[in-house]
N, CA, C and O of each residue as an XYZ file, in Angstrom:
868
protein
N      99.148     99.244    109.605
C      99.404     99.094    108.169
C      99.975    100.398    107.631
O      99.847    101.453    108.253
N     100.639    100.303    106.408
C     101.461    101.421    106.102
C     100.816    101.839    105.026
O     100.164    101.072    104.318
N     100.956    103.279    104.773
C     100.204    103.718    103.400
C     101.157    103.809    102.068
O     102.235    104.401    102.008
N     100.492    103.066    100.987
C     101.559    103.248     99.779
C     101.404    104.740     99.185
O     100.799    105.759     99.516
N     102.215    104.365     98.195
C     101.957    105.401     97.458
C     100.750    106.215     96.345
O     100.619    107.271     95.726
N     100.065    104.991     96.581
C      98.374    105.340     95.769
C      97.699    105.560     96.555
O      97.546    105.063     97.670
N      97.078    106.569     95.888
C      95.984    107.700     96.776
C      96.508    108.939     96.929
O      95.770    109.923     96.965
N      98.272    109.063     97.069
C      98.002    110.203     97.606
C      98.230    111.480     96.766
O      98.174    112.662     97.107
N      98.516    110.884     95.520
C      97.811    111.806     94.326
C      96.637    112.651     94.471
O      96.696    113.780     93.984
N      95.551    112.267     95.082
C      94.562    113.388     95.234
C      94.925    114.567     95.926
O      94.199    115.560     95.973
N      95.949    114.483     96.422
C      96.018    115.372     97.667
C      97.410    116.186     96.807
O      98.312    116.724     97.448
N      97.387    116.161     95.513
C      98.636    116.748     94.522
C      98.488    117.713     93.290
O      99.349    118.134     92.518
N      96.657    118.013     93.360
C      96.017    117.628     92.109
C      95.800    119.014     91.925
O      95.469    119.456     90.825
N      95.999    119.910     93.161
C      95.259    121.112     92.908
C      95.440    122.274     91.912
O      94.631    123.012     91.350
N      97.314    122.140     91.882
C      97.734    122.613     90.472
C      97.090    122.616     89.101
O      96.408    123.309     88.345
N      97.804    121.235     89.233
C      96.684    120.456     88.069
C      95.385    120.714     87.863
O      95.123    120.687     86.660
N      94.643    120.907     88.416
C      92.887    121.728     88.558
C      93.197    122.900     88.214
O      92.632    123.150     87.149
N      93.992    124.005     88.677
C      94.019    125.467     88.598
C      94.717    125.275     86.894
O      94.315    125.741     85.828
N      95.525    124.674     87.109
C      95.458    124.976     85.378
C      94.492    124.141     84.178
O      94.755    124.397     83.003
N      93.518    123.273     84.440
C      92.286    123.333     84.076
C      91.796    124.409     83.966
O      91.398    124.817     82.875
N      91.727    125.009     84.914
C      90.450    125.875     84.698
C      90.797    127.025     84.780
O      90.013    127.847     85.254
N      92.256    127.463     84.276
C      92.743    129.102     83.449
C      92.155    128.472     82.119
O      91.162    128.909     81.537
N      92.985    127.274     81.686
C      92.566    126.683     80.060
C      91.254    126.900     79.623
O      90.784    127.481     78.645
N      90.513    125.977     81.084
C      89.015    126.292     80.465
C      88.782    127.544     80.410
O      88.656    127.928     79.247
N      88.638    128.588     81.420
C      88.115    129.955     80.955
C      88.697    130.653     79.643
O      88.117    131.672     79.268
N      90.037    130.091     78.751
C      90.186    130.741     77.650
C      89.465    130.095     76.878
O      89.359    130.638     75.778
N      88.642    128.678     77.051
C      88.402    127.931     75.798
C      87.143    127.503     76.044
O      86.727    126.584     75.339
N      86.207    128.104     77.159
C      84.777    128.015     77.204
C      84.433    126.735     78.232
O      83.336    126.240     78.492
N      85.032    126.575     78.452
C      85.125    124.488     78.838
C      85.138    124.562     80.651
O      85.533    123.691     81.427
N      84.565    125.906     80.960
C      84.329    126.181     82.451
C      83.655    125.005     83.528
O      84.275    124.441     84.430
N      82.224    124.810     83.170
C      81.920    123.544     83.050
C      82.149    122.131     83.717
O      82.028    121.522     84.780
N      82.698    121.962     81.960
C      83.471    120.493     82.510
C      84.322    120.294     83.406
O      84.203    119.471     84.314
N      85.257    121.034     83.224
C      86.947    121.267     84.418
C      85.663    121.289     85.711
O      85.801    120.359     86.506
N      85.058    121.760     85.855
C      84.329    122.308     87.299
C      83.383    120.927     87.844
O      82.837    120.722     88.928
N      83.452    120.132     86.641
C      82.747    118.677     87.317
C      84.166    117.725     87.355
O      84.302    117.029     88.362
N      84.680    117.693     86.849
C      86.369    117.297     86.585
C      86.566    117.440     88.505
O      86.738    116.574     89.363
N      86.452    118.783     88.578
C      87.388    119.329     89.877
C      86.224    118.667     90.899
O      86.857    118.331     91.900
N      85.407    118.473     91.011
C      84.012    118.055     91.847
C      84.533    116.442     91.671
O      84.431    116.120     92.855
N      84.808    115.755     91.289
C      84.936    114.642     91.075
C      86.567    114.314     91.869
O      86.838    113.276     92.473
N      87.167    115.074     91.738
C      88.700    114.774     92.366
C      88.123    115.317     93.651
O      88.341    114.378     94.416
N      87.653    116.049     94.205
C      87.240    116.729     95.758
C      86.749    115.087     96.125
O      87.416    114.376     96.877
N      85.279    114.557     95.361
C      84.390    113.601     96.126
C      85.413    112.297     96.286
O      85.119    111.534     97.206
N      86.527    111.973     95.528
C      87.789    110.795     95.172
C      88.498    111.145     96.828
O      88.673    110.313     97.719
N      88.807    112.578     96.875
C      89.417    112.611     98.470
C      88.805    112.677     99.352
O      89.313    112.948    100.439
N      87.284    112.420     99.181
C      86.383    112.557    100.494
C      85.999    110.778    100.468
O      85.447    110.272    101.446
N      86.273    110.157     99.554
C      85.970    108.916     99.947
C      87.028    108.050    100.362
O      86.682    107.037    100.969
N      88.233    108.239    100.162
C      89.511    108.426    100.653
C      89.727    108.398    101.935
O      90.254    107.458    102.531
N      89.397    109.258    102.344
C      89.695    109.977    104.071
C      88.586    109.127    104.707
O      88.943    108.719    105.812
N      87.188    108.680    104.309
C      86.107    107.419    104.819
C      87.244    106.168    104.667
O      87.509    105.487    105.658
N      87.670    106.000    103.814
C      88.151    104.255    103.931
C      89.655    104.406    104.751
O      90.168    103.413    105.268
N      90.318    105.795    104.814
C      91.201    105.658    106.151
C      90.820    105.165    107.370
O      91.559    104.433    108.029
N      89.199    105.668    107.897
C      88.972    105.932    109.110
C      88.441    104.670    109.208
O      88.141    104.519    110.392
N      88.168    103.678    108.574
C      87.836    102.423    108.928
C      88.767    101.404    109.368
O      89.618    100.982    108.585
N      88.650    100.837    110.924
C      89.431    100.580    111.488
C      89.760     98.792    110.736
O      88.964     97.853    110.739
N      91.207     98.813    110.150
C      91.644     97.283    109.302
C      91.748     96.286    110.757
O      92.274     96.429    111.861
N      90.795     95.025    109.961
C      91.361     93.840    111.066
C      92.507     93.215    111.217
O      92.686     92.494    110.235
N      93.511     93.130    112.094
C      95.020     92.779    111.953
C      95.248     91.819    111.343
O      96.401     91.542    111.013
N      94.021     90.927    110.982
C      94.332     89.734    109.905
C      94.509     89.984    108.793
O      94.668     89.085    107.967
N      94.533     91.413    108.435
C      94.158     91.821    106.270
C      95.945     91.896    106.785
O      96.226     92.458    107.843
N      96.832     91.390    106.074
C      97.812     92.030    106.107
C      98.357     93.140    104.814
O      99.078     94.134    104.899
N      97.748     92.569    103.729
C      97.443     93.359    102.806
C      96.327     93.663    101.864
O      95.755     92.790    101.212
N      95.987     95.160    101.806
C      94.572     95.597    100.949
C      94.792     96.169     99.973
O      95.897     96.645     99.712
N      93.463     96.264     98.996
C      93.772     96.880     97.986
C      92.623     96.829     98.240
O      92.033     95.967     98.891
N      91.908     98.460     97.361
C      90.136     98.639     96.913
C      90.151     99.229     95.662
O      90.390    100.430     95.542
N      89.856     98.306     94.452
C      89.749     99.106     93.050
C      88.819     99.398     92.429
O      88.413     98.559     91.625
N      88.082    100.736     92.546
C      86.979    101.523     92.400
C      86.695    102.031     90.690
O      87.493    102.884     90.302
N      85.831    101.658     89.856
C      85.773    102.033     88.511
C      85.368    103.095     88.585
O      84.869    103.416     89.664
N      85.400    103.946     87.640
C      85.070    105.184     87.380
C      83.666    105.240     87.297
O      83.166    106.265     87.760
N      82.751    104.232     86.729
C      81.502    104.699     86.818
C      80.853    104.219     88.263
O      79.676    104.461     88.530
N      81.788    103.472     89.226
C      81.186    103.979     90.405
C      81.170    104.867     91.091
O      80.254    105.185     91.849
N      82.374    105.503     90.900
C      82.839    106.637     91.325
C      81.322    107.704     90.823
O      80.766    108.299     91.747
N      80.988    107.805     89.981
C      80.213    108.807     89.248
C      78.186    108.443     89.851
O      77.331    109.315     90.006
N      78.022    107.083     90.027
C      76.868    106.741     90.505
C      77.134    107.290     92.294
O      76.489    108.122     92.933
N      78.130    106.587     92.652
C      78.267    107.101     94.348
C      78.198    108.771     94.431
O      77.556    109.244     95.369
N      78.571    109.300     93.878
C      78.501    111.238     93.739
C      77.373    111.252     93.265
O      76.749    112.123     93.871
N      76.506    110.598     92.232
C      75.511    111.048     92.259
C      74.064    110.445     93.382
O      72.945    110.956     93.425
N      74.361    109.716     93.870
C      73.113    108.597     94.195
C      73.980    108.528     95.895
O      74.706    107.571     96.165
N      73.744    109.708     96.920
C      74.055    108.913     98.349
C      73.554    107.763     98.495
O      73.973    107.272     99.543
N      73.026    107.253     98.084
C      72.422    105.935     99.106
C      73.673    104.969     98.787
O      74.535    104.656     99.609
N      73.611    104.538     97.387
C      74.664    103.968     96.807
C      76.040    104.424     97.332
O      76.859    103.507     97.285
N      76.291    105.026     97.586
C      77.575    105.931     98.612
C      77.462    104.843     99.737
O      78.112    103.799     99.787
N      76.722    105.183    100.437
C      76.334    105.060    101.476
C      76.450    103.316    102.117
O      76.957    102.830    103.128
N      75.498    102.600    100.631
C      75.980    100.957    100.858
C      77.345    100.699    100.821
O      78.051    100.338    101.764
N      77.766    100.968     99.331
C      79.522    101.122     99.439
C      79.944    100.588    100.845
O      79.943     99.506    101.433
N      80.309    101.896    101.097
C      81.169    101.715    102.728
C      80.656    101.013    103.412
O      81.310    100.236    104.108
N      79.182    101.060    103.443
C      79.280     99.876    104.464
C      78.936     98.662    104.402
O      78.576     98.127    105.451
N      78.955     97.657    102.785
C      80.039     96.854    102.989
C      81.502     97.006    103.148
O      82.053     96.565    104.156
N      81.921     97.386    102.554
C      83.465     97.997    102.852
C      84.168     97.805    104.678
O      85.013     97.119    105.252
N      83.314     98.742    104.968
C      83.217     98.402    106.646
C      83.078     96.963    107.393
O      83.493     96.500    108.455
N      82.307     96.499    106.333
C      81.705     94.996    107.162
C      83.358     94.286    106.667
O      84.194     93.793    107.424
N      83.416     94.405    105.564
C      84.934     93.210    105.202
C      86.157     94.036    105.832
O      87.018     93.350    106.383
N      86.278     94.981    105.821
C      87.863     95.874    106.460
C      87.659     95.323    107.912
O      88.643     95.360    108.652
N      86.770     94.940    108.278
C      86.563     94.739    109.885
C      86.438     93.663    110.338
O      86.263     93.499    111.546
N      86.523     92.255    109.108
C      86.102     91.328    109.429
C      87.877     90.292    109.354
O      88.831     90.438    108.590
N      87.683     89.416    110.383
C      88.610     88.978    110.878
C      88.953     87.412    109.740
O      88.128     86.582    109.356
N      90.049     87.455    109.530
C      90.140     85.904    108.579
C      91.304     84.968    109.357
O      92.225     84.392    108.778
N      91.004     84.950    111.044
C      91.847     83.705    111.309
C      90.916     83.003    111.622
O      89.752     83.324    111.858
N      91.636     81.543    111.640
C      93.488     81.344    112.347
C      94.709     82.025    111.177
O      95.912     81.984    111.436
N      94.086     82.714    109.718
C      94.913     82.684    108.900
C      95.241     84.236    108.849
O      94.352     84.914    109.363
N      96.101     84.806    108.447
C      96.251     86.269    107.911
C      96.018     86.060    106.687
O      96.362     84.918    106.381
N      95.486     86.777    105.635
C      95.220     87.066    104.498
C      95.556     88.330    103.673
O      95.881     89.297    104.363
N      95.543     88.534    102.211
C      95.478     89.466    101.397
C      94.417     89.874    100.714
O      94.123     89.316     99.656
N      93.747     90.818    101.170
C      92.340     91.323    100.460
C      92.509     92.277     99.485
O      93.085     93.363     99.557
N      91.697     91.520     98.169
C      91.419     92.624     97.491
C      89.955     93.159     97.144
O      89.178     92.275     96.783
N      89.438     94.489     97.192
C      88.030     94.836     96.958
C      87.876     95.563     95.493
O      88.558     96.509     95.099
N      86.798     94.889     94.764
C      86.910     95.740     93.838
C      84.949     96.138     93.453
O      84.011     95.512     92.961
N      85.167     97.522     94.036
C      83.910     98.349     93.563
C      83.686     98.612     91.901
O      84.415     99.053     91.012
N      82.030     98.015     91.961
C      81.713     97.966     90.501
C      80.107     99.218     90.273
O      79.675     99.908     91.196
N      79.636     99.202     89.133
C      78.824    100.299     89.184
C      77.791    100.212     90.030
O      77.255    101.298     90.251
N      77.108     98.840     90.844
C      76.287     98.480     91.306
C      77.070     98.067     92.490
O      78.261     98.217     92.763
N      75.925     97.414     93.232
C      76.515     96.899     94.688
C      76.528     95.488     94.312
O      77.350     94.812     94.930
N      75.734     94.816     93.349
C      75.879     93.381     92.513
C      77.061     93.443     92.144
O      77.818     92.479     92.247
N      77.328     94.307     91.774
C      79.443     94.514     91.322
C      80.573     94.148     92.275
O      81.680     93.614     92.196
N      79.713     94.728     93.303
C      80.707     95.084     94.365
C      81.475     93.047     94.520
O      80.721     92.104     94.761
N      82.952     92.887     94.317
C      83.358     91.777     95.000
C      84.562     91.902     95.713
O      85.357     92.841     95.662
N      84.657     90.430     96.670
C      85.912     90.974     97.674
C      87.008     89.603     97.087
O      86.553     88.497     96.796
N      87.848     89.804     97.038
C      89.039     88.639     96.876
C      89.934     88.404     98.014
O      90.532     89.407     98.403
N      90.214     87.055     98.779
C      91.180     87.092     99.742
C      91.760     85.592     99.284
O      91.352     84.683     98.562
N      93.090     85.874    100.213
C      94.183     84.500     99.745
C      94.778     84.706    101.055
O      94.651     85.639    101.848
N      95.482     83.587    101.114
C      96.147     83.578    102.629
C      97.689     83.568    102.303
O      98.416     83.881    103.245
N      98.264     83.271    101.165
C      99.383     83.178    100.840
C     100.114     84.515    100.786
O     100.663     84.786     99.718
N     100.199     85.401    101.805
C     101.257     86.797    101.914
C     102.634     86.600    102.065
O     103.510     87.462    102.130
N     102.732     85.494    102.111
C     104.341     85.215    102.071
C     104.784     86.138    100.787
O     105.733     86.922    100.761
N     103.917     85.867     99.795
C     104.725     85.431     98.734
C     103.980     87.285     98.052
O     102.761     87.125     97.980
N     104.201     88.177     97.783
C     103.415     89.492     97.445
C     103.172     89.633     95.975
O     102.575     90.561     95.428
N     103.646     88.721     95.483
C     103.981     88.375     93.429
C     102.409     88.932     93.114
O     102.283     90.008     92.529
N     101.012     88.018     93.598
C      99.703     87.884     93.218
C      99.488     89.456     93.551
O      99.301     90.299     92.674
N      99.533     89.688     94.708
C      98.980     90.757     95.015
C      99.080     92.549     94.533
O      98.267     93.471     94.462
N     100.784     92.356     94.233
C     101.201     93.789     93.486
C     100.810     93.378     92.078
O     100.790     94.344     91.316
N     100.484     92.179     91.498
C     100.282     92.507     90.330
C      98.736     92.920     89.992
O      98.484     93.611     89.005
N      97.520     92.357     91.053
C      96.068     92.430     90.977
C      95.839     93.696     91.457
O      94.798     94.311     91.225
N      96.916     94.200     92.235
C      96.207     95.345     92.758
C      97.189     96.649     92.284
O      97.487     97.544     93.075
N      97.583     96.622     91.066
C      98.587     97.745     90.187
C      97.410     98.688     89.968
O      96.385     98.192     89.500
N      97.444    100.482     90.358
C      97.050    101.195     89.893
C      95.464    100.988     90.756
O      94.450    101.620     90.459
N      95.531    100.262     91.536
C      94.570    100.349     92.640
C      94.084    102.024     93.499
O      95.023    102.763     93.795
N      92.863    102.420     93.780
C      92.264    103.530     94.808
C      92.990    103.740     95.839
O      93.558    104.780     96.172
N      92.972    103.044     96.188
C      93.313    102.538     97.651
C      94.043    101.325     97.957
O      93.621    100.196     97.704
N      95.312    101.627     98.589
C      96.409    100.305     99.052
C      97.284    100.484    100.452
O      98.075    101.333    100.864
N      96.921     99.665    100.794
C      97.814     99.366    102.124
C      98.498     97.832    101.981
O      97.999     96.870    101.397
N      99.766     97.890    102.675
C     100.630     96.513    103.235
C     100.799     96.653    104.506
O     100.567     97.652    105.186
N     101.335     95.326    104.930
C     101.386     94.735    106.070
C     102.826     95.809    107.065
O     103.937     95.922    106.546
N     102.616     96.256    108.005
C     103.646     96.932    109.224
C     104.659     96.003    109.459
O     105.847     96.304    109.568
N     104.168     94.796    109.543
C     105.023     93.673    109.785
C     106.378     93.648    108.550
O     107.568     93.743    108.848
N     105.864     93.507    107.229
C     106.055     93.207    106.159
C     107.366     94.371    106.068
O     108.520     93.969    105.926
N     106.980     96.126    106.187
C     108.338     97.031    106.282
C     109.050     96.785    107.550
O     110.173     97.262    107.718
N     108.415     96.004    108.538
C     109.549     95.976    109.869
C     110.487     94.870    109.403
O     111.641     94.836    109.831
N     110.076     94.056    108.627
C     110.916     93.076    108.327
C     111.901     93.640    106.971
O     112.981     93.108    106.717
N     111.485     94.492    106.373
C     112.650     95.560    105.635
C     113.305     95.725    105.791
O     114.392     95.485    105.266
N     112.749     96.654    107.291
C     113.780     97.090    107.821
C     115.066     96.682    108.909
O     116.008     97.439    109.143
N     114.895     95.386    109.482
C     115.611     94.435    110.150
C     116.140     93.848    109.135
O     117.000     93.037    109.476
N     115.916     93.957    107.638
C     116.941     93.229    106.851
C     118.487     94.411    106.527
O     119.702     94.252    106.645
N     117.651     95.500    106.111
C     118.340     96.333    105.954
C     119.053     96.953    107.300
O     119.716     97.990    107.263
N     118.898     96.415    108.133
C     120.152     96.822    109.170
C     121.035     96.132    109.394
O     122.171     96.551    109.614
N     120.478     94.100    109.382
C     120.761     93.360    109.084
C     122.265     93.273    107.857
O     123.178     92.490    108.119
N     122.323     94.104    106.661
C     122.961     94.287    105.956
C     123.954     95.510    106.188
O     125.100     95.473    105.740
N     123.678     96.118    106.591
C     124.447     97.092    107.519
C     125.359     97.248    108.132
O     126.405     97.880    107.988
N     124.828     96.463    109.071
C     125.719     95.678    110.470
C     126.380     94.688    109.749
O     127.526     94.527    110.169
N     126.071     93.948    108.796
C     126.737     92.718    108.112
C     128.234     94.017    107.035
O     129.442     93.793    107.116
N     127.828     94.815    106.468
C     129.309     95.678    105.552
C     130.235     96.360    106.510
O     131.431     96.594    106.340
N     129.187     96.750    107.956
C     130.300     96.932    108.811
C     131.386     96.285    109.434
O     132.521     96.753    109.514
N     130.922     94.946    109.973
C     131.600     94.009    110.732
C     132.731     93.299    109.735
O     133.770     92.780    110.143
N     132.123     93.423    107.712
C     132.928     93.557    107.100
C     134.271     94.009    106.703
O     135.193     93.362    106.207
N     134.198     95.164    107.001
C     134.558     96.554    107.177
C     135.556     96.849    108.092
O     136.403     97.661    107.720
N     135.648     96.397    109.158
C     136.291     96.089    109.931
C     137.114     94.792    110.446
O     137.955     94.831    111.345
N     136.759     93.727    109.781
C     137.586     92.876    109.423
C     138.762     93.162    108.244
O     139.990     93.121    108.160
N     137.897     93.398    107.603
C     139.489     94.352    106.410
C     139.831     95.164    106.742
O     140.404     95.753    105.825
N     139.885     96.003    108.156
C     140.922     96.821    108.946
C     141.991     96.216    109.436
O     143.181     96.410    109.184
N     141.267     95.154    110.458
C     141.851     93.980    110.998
C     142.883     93.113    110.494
O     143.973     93.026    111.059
N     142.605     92.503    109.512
C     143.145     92.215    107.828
C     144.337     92.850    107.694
O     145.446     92.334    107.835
N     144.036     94.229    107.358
C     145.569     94.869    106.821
C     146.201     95.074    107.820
O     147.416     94.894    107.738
N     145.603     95.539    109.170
C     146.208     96.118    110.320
C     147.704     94.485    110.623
O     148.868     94.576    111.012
N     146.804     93.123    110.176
C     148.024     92.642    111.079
C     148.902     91.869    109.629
O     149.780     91.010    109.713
N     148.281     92.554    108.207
C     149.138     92.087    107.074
C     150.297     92.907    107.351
O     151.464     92.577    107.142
N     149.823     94.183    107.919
C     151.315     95.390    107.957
C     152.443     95.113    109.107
O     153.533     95.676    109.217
N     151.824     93.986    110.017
C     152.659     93.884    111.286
C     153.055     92.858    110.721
O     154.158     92.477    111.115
N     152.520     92.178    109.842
C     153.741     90.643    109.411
C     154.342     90.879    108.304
O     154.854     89.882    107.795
N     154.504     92.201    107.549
C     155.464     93.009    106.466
C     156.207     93.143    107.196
O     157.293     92.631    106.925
N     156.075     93.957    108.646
C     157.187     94.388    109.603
C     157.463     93.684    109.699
O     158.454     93.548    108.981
N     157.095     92.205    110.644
C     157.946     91.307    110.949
C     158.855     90.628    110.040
O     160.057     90.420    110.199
N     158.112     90.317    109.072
C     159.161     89.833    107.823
C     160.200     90.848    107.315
O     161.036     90.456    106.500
N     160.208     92.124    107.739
C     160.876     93.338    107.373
C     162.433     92.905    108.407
O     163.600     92.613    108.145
N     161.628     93.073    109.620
C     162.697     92.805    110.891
C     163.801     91.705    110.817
O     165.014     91.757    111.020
N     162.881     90.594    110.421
C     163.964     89.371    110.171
C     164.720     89.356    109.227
O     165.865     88.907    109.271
N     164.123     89.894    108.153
C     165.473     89.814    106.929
C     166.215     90.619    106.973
O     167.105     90.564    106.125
N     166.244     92.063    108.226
C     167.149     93.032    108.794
C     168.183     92.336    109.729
O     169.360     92.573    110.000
N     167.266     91.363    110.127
C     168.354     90.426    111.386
C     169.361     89.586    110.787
O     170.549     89.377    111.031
N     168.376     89.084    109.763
C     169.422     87.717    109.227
C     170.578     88.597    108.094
O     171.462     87.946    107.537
N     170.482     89.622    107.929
C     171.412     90.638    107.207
C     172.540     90.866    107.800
O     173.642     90.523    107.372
N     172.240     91.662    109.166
C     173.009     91.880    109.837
C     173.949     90.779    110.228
O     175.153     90.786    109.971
N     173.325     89.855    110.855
C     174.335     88.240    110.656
C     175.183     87.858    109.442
O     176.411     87.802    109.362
N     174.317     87.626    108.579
C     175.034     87.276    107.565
C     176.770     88.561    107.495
O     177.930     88.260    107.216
N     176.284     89.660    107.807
C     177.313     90.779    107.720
C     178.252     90.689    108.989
O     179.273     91.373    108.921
N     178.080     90.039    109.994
C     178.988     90.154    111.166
C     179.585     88.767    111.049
O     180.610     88.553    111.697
N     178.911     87.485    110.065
C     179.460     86.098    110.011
C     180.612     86.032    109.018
O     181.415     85.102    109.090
N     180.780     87.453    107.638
C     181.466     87.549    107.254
C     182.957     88.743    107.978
O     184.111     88.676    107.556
N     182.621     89.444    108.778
C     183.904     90.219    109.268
C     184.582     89.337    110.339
O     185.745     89.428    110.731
N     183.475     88.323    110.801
C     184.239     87.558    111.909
C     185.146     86.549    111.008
O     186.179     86.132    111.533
N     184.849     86.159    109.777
C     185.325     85.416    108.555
C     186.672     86.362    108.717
O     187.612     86.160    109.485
N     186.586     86.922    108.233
C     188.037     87.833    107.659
C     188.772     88.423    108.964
O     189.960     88.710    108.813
N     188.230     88.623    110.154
C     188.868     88.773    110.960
C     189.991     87.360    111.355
O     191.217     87.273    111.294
N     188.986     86.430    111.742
C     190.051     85.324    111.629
C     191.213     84.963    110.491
O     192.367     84.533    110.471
N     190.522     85.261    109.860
C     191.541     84.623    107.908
C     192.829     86.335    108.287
O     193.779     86.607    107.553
N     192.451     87.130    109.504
C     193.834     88.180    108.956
C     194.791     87.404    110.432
O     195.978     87.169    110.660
N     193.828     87.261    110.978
C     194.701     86.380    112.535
C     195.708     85.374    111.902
O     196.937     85.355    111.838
N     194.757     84.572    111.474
C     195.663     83.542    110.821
C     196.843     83.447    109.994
O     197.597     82.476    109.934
N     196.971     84.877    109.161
C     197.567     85.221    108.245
C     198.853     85.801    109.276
O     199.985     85.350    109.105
N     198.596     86.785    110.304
C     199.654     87.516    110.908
C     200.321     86.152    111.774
O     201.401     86.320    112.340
N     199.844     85.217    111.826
C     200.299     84.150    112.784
C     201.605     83.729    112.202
O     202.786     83.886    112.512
N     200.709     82.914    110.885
C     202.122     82.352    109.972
C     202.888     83.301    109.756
O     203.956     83.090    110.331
N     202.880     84.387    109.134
C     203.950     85.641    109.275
C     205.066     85.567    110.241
O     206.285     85.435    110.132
N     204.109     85.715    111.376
C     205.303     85.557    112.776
C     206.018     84.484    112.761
O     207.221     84.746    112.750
N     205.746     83.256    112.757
C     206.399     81.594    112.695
C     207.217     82.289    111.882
O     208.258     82.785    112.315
N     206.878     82.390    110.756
C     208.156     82.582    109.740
C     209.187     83.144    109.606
O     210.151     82.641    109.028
N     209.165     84.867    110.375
C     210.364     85.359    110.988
C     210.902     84.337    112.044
O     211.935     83.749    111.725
N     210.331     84.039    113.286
C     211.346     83.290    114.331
C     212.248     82.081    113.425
O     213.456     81.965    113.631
N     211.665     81.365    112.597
C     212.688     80.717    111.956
C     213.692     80.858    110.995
O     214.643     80.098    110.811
N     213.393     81.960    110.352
C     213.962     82.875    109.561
C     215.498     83.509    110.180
O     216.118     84.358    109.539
């Protein structure tokens, strides 16, 4: 499975923290920024747990959308941490054939919260990017960018072969300009040798009667 682009904001943030907490030390607010920054650390440590859990090749696509006040009970309360993942573990691991499916998990403040959503319809990704917008955690299907990417070569290979037919194209529009060039050079030239052979005869003819006309003369 391929990793999107959510999540990896945590791993962007540190700026963003350091200038927290110049601000806070001018404005007293040391503190907060410092549970702020404790809270983005524990977001990438739970992160790097739901990488390492091995996906069953049937999820073709996941999503896990974590509320903030679980986020805040799991940092405070290991145990609750602790269940988390492993349901988490039990469904990332659990197999849904004969069908492939799209899972979505969404962590609530309790483990009574905790629910899982699956559909088998991945054809179609409409349901899924829209339920799982702004999601913790997201993965899609390997399959799903290989087939991207066989389109997009697919298209490729399709502007080239294009591409080269309109070489092809002009290459033999320019040889039948020539040819049509050649012939109306030919039929020129004829036309120009059908008229001197014209006037050559019409002066034959002319010096002929001439002559008759002296001998009788």
């Amino acid at each position: 499975m391929s990793v999107s682009g959510v999540g990896q904001k945590y791993g962007q943030n540190n700026v963003a923290i350091m200038k927290r907490v110049n601000s806070a030390e001018k404005t007293g607010t040391v503190r907060e920024v410092s549970e702020a920054e404790e809270m983005e650390s524990f977001k990438k440590e739970f992160y790097a747990e739901l990488e390492k859990i091995p996906k069953n090749g049937t999820i073709v696509n996941l999503a896990v959308n974590i509320s903030e006040e679980a986020f805040e009970n799991m940092k405070a309360d290991p145990e609750y941490r602790a269940k988390i993942l492993s349901v988490l573990r039990r469904d990332l691991t659990s197999s849904f054939a004969p069908t492939k499916a799209s899972l979505l998990i969404t962590v609530g403040a309790t483990v009574q919260d905790y629910r899982g959503d699956s559909w088998s319809d991945f054809h179609d990704d409409s349901e899924f990017n829209m339920r799982s917008q702004n999601s913790f955690y997201k993965k899609t299907s390997e399959k799903k960018d290989r087939k991207k990417e066989l389109l997009e070569e697919y298209l490729e290979k399709r502007a080239q072969v294009k591409k080269q037919q309109q070489k092809v194209l002009a290459e033999k529009n320019a040889k039948a300009g020539q040819e049509k060039s050649r012939l109306a050079n030919a039929r020129a030239r004829e036309r120009q040798m059908e008229k001197l052979s014209g006037a050559y005869e019409a002066n034959i003819m002319t010096e002929a009667v001439t002559g008759d006309e002296s001998l009788f003369g």
